[in-house]
mmCIF file as Biopython writes it, N, C-alpha, C and O atoms, coordinates in Angstrom:
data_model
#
loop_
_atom_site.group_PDB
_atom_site.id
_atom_site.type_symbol
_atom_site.label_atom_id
_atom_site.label_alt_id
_atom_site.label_comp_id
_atom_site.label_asym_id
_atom_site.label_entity_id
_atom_site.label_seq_id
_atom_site.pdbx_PDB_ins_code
_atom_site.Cartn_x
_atom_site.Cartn_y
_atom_site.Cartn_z
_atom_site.occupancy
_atom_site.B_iso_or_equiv
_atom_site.auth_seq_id
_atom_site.auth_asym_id
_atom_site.pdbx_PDB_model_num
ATOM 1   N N  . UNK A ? 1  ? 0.849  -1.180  0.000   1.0 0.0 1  A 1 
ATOM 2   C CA . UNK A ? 1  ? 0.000  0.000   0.000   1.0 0.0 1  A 1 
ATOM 3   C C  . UNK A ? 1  ? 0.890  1.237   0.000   1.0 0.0 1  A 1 
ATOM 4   O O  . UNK A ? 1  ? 1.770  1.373   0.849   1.0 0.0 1  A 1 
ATOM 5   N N  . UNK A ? 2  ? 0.598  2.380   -1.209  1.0 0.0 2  A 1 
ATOM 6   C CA . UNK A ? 2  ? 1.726  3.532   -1.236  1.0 0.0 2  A 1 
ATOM 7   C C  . UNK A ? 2  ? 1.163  3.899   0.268   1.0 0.0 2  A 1 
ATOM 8   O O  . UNK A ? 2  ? 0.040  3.655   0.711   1.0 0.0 2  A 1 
ATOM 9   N N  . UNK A ? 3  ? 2.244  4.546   0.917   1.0 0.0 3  A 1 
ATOM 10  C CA . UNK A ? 3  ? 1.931  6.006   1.403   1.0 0.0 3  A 1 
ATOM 11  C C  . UNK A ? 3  ? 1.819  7.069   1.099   1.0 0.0 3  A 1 
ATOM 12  O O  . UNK A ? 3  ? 2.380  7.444   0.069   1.0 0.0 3  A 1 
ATOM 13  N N  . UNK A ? 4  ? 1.011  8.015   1.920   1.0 0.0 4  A 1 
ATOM 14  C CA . UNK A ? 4  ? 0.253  9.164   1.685   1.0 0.0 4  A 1 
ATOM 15  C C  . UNK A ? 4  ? 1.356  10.361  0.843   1.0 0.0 4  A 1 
ATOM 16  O O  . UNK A ? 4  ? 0.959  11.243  0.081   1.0 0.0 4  A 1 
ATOM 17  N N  . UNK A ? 5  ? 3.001  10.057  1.279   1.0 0.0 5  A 1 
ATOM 18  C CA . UNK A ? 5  ? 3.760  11.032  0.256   1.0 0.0 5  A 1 
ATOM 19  C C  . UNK A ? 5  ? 3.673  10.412  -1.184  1.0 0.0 5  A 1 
ATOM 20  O O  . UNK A ? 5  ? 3.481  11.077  -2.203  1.0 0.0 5  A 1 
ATOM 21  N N  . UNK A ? 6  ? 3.810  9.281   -1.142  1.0 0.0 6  A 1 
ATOM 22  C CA . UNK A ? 6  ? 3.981  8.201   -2.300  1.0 0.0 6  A 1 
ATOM 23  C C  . UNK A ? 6  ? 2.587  8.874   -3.422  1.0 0.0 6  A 1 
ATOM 24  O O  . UNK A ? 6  ? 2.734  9.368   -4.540  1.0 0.0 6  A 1 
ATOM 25  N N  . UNK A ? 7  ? 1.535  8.709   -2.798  1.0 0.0 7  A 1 
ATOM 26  C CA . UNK A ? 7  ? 0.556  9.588   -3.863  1.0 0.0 7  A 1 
ATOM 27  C C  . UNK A ? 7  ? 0.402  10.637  -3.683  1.0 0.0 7  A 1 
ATOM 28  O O  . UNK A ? 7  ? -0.395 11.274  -4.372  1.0 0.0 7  A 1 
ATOM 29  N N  . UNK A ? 8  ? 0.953  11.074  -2.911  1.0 0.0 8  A 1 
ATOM 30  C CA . UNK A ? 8  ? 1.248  13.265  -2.918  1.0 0.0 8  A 1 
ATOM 31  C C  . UNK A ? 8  ? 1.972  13.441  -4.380  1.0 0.0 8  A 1 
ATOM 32  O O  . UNK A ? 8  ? 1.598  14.041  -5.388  1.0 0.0 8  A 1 
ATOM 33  N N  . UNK A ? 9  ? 3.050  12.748  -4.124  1.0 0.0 9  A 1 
ATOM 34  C CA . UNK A ? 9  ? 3.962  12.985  -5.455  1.0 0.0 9  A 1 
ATOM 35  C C  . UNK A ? 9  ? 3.890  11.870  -6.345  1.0 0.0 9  A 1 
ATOM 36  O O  . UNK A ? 9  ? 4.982  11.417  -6.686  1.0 0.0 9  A 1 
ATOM 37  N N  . UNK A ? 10 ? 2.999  11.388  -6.746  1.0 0.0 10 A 1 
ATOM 38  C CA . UNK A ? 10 ? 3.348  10.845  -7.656  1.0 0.0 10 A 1 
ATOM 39  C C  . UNK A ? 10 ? 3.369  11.495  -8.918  1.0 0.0 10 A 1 
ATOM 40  O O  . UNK A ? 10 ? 3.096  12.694  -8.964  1.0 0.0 10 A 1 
ATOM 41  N N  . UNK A ? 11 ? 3.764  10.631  -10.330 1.0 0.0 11 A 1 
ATOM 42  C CA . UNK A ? 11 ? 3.804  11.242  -11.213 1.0 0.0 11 A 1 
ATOM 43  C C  . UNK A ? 11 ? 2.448  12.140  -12.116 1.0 0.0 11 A 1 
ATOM 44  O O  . UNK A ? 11 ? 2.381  13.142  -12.827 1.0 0.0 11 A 1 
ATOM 45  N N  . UNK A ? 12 ? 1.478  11.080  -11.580 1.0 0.0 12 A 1 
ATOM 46  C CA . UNK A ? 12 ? 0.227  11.036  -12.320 1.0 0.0 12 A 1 
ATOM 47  C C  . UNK A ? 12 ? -0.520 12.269  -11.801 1.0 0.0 12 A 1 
ATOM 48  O O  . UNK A ? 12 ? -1.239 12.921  -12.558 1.0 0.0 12 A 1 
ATOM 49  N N  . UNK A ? 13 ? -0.329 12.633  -10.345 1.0 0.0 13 A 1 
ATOM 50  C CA . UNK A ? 13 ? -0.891 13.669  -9.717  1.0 0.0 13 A 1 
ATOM 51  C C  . UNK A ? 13 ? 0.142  15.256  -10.240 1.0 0.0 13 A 1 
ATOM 52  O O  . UNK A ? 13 ? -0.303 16.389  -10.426 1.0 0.0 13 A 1 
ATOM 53  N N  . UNK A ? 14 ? 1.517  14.798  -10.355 1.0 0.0 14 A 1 
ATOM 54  C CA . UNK A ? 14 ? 2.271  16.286  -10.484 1.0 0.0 14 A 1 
ATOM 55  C C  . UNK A ? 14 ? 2.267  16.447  -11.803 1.0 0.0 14 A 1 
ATOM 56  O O  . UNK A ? 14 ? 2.510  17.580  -12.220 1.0 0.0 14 A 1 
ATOM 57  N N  . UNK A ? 15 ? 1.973  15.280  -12.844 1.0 0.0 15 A 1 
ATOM 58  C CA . UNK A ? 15 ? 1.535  16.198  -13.877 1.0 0.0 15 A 1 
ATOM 59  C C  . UNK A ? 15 ? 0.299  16.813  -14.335 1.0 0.0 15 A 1 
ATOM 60  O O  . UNK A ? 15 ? 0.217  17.505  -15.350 1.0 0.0 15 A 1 
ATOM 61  N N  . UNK A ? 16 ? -0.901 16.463  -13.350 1.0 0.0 16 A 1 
ATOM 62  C CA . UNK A ? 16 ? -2.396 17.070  -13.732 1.0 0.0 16 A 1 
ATOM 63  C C  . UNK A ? 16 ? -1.799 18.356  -13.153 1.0 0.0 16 A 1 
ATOM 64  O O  . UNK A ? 16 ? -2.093 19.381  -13.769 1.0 0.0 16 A 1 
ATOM 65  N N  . UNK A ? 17 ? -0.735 18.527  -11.701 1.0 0.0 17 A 1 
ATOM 66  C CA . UNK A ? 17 ? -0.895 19.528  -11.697 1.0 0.0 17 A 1 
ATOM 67  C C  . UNK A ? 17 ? 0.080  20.710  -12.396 1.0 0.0 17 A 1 
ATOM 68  O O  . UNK A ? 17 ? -0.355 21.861  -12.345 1.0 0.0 17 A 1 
ATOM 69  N N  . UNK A ? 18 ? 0.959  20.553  -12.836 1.0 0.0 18 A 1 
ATOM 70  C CA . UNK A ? 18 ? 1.616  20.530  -14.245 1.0 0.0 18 A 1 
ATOM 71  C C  . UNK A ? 18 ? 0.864  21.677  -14.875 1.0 0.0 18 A 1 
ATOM 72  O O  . UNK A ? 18 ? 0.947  22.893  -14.702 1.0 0.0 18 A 1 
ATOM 73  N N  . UNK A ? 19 ? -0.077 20.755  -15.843 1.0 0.0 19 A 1 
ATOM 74  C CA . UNK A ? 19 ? -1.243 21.201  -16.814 1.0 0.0 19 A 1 
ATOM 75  C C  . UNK A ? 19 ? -2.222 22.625  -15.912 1.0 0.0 19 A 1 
ATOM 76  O O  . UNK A ? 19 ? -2.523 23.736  -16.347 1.0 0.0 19 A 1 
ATOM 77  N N  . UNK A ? 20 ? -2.479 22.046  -14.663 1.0 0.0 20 A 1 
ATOM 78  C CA . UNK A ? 20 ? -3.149 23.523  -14.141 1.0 0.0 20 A 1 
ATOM 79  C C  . UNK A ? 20 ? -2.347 24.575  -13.825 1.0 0.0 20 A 1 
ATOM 80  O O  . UNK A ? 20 ? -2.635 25.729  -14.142 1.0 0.0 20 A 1 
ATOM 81  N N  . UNK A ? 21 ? -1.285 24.250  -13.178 1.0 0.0 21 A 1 
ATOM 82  C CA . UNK A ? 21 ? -0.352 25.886  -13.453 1.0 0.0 21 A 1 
ATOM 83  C C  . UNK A ? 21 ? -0.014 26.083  -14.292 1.0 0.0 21 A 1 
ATOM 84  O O  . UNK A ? 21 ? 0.351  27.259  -14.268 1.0 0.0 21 A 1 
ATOM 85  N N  . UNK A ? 22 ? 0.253  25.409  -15.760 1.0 0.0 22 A 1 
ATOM 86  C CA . UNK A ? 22 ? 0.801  26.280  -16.629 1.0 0.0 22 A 1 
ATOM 87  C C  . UNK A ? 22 ? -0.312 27.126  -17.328 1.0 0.0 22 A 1 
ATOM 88  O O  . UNK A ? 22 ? -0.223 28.305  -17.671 1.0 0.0 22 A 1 
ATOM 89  N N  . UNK A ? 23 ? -1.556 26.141  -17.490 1.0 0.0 23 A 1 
ATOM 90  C CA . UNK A ? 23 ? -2.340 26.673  -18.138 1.0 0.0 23 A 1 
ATOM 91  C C  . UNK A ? 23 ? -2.961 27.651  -17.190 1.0 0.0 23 A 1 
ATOM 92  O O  . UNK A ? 23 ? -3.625 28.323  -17.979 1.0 0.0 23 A 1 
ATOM 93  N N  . UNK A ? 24 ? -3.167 28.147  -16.039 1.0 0.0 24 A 1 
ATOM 94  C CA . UNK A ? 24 ? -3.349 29.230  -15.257 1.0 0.0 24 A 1 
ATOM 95  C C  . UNK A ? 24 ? -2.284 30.627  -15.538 1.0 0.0 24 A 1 
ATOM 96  O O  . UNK A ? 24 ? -2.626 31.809  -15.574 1.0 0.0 24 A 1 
ATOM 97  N N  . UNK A ? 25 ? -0.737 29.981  -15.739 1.0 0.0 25 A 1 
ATOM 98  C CA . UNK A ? 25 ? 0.263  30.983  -15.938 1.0 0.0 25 A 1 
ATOM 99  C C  . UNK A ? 25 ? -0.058 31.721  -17.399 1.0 0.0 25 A 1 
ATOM 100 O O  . UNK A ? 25 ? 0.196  32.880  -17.728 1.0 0.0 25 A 1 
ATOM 101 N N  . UNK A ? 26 ? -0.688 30.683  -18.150 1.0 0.0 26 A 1 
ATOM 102 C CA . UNK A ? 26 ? -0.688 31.495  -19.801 1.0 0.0 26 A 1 
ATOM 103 C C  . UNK A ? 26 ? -1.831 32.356  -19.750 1.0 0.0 26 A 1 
ATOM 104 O O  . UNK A ? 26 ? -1.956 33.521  -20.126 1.0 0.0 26 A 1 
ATOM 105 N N  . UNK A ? 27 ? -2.744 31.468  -19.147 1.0 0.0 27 A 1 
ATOM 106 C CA . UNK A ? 27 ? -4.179 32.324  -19.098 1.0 0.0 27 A 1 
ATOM 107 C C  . UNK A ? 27 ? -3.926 33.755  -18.310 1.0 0.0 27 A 1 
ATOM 108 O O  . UNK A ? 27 ? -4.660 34.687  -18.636 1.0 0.0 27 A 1 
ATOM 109 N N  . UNK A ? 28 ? -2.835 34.003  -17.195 1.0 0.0 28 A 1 
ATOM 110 C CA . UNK A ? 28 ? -3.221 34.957  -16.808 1.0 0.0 28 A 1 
ATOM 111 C C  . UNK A ? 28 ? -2.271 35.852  -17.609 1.0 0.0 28 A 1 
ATOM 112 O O  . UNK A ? 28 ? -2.707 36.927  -18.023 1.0 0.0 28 A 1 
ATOM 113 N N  . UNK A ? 29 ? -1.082 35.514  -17.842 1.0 0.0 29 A 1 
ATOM 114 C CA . UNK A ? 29 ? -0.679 36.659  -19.293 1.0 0.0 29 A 1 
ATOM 115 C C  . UNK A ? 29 ? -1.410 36.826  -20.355 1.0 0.0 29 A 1 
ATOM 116 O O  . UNK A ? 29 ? -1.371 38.012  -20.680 1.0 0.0 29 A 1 
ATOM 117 N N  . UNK A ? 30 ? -2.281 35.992  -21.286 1.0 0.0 30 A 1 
ATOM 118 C CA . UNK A ? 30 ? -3.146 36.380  -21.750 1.0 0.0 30 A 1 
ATOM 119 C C  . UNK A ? 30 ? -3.788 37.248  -21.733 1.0 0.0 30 A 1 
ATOM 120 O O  . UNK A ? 30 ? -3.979 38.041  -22.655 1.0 0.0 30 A 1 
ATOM 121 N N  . UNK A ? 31 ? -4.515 37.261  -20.032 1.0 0.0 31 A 1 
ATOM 122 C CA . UNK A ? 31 ? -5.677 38.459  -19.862 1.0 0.0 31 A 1 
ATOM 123 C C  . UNK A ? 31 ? -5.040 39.863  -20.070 1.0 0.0 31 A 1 
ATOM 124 O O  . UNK A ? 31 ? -5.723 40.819  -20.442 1.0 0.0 31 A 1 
ATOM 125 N N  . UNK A ? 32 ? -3.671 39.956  -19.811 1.0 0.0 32 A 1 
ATOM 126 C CA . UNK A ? 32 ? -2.616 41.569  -19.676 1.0 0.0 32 A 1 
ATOM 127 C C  . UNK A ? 32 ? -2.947 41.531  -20.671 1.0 0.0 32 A 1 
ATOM 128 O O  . UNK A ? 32 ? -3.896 42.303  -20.805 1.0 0.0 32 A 1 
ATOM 129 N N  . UNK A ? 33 ? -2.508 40.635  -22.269 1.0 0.0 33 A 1 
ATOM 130 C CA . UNK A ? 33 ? -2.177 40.858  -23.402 1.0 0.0 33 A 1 
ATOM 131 C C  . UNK A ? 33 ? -0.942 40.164  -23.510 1.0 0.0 33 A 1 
ATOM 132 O O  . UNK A ? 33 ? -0.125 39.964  -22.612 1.0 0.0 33 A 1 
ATOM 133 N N  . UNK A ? 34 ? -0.871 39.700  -25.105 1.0 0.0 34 A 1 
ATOM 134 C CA . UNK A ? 34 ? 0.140  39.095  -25.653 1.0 0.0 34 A 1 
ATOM 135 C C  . UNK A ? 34 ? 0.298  39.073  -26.914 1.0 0.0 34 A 1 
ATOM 136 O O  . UNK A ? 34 ? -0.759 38.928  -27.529 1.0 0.0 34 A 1 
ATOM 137 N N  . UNK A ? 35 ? 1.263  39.165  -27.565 1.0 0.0 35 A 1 
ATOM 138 C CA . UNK A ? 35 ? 2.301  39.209  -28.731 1.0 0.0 35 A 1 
ATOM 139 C C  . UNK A ? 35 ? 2.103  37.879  -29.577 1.0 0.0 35 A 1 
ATOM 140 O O  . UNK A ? 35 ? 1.762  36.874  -28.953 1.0 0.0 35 A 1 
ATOM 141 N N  . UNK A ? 36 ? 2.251  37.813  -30.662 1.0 0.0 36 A 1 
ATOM 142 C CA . UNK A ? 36 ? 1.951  36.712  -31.493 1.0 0.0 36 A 1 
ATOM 143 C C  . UNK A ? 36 ? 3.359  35.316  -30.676 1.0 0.0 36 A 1 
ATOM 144 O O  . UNK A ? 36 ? 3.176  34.128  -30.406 1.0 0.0 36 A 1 
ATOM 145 N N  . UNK A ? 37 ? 4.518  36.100  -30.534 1.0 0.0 37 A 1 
ATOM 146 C CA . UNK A ? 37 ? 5.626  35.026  -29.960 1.0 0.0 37 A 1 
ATOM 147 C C  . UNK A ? 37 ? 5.134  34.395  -29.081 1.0 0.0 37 A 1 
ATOM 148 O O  . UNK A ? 37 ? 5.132  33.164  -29.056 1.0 0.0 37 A 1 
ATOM 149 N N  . UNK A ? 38 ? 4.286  35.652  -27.602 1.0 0.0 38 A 1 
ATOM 150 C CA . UNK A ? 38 ? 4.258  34.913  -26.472 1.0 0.0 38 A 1 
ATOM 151 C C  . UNK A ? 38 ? 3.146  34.109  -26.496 1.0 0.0 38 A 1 
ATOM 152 O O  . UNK A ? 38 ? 3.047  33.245  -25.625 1.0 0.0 38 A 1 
ATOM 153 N N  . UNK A ? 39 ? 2.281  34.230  -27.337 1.0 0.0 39 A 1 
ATOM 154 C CA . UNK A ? 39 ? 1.349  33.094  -28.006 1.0 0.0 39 A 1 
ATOM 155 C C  . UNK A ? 39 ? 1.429  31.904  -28.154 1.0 0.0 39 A 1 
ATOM 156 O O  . UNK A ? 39 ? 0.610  31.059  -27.793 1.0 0.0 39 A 1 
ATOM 157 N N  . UNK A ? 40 ? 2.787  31.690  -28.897 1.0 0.0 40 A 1 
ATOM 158 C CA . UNK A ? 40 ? 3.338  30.669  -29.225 1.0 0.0 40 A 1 
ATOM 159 C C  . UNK A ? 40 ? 4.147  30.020  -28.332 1.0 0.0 40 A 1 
ATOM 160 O O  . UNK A ? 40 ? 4.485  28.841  -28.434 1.0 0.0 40 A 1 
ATOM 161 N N  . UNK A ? 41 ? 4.547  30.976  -27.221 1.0 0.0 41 A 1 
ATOM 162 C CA . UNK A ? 41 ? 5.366  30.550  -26.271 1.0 0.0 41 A 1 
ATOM 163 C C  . UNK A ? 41 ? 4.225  29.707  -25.367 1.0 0.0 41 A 1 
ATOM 164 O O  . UNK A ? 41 ? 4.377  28.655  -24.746 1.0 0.0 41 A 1 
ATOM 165 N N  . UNK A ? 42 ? 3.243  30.396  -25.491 1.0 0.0 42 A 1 
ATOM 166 C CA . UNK A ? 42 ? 2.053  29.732  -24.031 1.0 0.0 42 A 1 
ATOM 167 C C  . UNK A ? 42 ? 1.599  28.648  -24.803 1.0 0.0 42 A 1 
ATOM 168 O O  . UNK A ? 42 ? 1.580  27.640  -24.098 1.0 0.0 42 A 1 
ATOM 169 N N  . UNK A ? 43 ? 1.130  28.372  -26.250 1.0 0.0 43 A 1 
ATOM 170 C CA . UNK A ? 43 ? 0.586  27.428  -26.455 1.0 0.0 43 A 1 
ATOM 171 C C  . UNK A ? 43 ? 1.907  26.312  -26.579 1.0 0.0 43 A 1 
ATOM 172 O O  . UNK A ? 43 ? 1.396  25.197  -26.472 1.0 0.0 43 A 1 
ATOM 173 N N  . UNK A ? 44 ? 2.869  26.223  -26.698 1.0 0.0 44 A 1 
ATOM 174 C CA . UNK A ? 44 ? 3.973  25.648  -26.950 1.0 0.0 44 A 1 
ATOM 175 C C  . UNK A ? 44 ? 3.662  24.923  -25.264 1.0 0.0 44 A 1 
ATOM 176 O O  . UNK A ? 44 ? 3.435  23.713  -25.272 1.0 0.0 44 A 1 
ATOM 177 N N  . UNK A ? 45 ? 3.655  25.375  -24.389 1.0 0.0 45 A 1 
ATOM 178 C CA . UNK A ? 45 ? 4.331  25.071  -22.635 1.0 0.0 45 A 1 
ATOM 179 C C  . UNK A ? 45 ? 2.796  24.476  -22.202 1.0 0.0 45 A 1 
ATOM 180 O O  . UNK A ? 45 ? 2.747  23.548  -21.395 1.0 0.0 45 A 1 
ATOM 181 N N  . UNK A ? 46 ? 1.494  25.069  -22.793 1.0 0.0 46 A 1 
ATOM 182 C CA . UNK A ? 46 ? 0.326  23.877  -22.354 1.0 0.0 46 A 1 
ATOM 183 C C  . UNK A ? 46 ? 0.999  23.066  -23.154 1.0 0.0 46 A 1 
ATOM 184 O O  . UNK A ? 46 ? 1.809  22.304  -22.629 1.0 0.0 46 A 1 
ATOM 185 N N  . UNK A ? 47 ? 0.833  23.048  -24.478 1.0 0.0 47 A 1 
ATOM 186 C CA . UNK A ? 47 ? 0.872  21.488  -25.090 1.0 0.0 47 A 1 
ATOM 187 C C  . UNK A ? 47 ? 1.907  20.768  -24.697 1.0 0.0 47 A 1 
ATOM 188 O O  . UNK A ? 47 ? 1.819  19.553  -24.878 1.0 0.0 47 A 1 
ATOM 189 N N  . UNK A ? 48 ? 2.936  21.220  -24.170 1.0 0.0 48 A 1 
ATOM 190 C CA . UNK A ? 48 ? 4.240  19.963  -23.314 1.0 0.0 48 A 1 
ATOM 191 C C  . UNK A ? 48 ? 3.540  19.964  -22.240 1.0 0.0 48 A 1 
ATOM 192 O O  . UNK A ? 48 ? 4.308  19.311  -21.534 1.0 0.0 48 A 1 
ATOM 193 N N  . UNK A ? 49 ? 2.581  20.224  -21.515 1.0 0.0 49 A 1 
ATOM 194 C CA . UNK A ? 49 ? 2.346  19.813  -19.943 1.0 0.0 49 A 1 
ATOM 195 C C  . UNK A ? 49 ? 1.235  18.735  -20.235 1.0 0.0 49 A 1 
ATOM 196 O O  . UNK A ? 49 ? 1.086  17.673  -19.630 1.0 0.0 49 A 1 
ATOM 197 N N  . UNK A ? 50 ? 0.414  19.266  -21.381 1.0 0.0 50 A 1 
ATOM 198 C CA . UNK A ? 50 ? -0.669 18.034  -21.909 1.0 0.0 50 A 1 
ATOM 199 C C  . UNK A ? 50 ? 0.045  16.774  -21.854 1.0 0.0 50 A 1 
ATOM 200 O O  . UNK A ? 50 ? -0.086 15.761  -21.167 1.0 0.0 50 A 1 
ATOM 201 N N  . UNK A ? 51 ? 0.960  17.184  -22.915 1.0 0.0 51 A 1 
ATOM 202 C CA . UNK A ? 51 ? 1.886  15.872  -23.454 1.0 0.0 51 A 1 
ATOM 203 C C  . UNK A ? 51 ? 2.582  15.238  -22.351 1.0 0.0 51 A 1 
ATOM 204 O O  . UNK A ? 51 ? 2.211  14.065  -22.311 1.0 0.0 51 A 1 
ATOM 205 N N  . UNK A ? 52 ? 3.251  15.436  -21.625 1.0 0.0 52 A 1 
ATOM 206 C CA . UNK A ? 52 ? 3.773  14.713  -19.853 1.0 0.0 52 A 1 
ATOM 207 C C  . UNK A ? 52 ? 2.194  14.030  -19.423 1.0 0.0 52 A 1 
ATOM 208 O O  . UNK A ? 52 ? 2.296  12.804  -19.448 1.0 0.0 52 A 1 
ATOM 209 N N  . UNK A ? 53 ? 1.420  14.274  -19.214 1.0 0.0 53 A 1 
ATOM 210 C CA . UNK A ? 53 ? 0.255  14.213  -18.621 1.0 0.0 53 A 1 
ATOM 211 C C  . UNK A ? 53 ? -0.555 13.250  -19.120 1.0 0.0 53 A 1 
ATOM 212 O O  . UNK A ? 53 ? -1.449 12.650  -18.523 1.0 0.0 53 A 1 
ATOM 213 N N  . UNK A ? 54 ? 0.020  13.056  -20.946 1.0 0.0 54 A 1 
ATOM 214 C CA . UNK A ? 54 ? -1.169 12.236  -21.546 1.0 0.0 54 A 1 
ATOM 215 C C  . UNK A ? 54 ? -0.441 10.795  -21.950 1.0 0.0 54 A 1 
ATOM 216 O O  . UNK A ? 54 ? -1.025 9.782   -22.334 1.0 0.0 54 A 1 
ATOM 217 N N  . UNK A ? 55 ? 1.185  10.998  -21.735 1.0 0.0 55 A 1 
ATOM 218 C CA . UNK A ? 55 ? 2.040  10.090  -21.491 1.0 0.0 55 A 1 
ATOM 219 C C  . UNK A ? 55 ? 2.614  9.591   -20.226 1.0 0.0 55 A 1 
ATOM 220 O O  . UNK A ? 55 ? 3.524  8.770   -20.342 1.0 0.0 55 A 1 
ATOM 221 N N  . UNK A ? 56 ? 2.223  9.962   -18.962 1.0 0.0 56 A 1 
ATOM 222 C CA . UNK A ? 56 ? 1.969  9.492   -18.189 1.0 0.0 56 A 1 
ATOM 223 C C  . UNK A ? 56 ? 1.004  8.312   -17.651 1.0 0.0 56 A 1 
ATOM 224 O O  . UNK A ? 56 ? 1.319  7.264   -17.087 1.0 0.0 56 A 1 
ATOM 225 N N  . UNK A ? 57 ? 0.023  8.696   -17.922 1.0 0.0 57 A 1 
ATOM 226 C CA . UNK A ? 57 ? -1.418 8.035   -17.907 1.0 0.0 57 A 1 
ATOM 227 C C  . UNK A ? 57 ? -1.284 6.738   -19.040 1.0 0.0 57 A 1 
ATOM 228 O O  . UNK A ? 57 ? -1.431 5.599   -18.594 1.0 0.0 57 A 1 
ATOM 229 N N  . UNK A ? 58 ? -1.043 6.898   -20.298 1.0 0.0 58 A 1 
ATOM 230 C CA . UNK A ? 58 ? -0.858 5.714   -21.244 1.0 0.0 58 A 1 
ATOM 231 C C  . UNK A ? 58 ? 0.603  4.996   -21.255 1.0 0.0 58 A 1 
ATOM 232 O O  . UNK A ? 58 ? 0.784  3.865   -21.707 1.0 0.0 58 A 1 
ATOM 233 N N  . UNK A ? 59 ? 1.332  5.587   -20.851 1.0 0.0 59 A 1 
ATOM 234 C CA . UNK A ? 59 ? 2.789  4.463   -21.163 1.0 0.0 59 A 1 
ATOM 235 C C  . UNK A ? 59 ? 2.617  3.709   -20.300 1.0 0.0 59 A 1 
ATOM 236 O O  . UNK A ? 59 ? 2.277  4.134   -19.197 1.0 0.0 59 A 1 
ATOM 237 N N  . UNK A ? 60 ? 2.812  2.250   -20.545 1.0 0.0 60 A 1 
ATOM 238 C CA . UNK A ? 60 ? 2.823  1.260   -20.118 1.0 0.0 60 A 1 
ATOM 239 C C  . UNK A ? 60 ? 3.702  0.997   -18.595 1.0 0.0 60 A 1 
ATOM 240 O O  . UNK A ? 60 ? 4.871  0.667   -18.793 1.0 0.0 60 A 1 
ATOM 241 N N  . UNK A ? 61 ? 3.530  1.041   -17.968 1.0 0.0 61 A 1 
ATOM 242 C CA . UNK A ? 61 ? 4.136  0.651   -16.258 1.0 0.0 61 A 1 
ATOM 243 C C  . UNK A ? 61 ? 4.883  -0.325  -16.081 1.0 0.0 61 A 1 
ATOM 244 O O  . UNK A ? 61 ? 4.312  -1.349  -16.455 1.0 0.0 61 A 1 
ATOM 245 N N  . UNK A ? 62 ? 6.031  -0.539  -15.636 1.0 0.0 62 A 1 
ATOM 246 C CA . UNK A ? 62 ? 7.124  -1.609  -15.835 1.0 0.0 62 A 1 
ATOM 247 C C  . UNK A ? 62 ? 6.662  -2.964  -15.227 1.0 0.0 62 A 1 
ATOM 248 O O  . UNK A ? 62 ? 6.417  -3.201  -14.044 1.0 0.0 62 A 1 
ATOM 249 N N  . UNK A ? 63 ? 6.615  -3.554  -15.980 1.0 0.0 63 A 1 
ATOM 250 C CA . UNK A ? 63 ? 6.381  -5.029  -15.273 1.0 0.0 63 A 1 
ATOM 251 C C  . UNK A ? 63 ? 7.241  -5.632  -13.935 1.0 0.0 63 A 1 
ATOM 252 O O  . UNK A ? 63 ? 8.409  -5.971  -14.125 1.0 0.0 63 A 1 
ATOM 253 N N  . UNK A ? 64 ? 6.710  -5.748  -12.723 1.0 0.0 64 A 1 
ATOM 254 C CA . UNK A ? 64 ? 7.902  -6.289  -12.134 1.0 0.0 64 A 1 
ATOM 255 C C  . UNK A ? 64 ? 7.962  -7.803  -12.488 1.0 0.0 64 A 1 
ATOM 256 O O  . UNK A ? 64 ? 7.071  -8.594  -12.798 1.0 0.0 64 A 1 
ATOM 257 N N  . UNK A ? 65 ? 9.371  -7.951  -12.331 1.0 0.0 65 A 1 
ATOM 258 C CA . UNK A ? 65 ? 9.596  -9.594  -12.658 1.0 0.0 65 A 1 
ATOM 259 C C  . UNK A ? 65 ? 9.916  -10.274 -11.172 1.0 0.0 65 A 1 
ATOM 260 O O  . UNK A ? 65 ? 10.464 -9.626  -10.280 1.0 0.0 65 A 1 
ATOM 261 N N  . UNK A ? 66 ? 9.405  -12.007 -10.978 1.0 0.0 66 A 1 
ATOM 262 C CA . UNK A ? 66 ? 9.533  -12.421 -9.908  1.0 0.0 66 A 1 
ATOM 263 C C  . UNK A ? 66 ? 10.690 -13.511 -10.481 1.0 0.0 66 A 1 
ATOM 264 O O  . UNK A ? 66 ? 10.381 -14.227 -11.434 1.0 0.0 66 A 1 
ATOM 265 N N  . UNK A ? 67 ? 11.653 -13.586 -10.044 1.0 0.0 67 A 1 
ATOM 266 C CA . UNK A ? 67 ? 12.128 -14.929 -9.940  1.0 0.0 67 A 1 
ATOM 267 C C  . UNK A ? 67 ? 11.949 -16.006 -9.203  1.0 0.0 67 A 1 
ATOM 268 O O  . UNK A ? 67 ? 11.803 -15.932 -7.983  1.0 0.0 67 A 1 
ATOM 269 N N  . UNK A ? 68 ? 11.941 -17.115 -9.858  1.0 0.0 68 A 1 
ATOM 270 C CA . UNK A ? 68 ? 11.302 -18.241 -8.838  1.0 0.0 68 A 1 
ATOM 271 C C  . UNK A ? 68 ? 12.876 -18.513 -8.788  1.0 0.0 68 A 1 
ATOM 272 O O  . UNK A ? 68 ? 13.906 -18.289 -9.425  1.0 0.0 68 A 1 
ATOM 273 N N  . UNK A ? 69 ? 12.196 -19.430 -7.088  1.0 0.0 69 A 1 
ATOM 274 C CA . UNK A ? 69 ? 13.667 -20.270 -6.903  1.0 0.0 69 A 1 
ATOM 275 C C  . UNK A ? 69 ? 13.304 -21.898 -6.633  1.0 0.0 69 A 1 
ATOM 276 O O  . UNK A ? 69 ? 12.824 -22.486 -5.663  1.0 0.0 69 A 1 
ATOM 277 N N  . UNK A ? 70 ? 13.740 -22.314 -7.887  1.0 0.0 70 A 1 
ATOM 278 C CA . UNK A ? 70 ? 13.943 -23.915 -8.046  1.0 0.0 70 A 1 
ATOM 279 C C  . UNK A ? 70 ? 14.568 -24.830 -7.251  1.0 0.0 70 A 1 
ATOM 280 O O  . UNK A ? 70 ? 14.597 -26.016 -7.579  1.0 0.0 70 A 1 
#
């Protein structure tokens, strides 16, 4: 059974939260105003936090292996 740090940090949780600060950080430069670059800069930094987030969740989890003893 993890412990309670064990799913504090896990991966699956720090990258949802990942995706909400960045996309909070773009949204709130947005609201000031932004430049066609920093546009590209904000949509560039959601779509890598998506991408951690949506490859997290689907890549396959390492198999542990048992060895038997004969």
């Amino acid at each position: 059974m993890p412990s309670a740090l064990q799913i504090l940090f896990s991966a699956r949780l720090l990258s949802a939260g990942a995706v909400v600060l960045v996309a909070m950080l773009v949204g709130a430069e947005a609201a000031r105003g932004m430049n066609l670059v920093q546009w590209l800069g904000g949509l560039t930094a959601v779509s890598a936090a998506v991408s951690w987030a949506v490859i997290e969740r689907a890549w396959p989890k390492k198999a542990s292996v048992q060895v038997r003893q004969d």
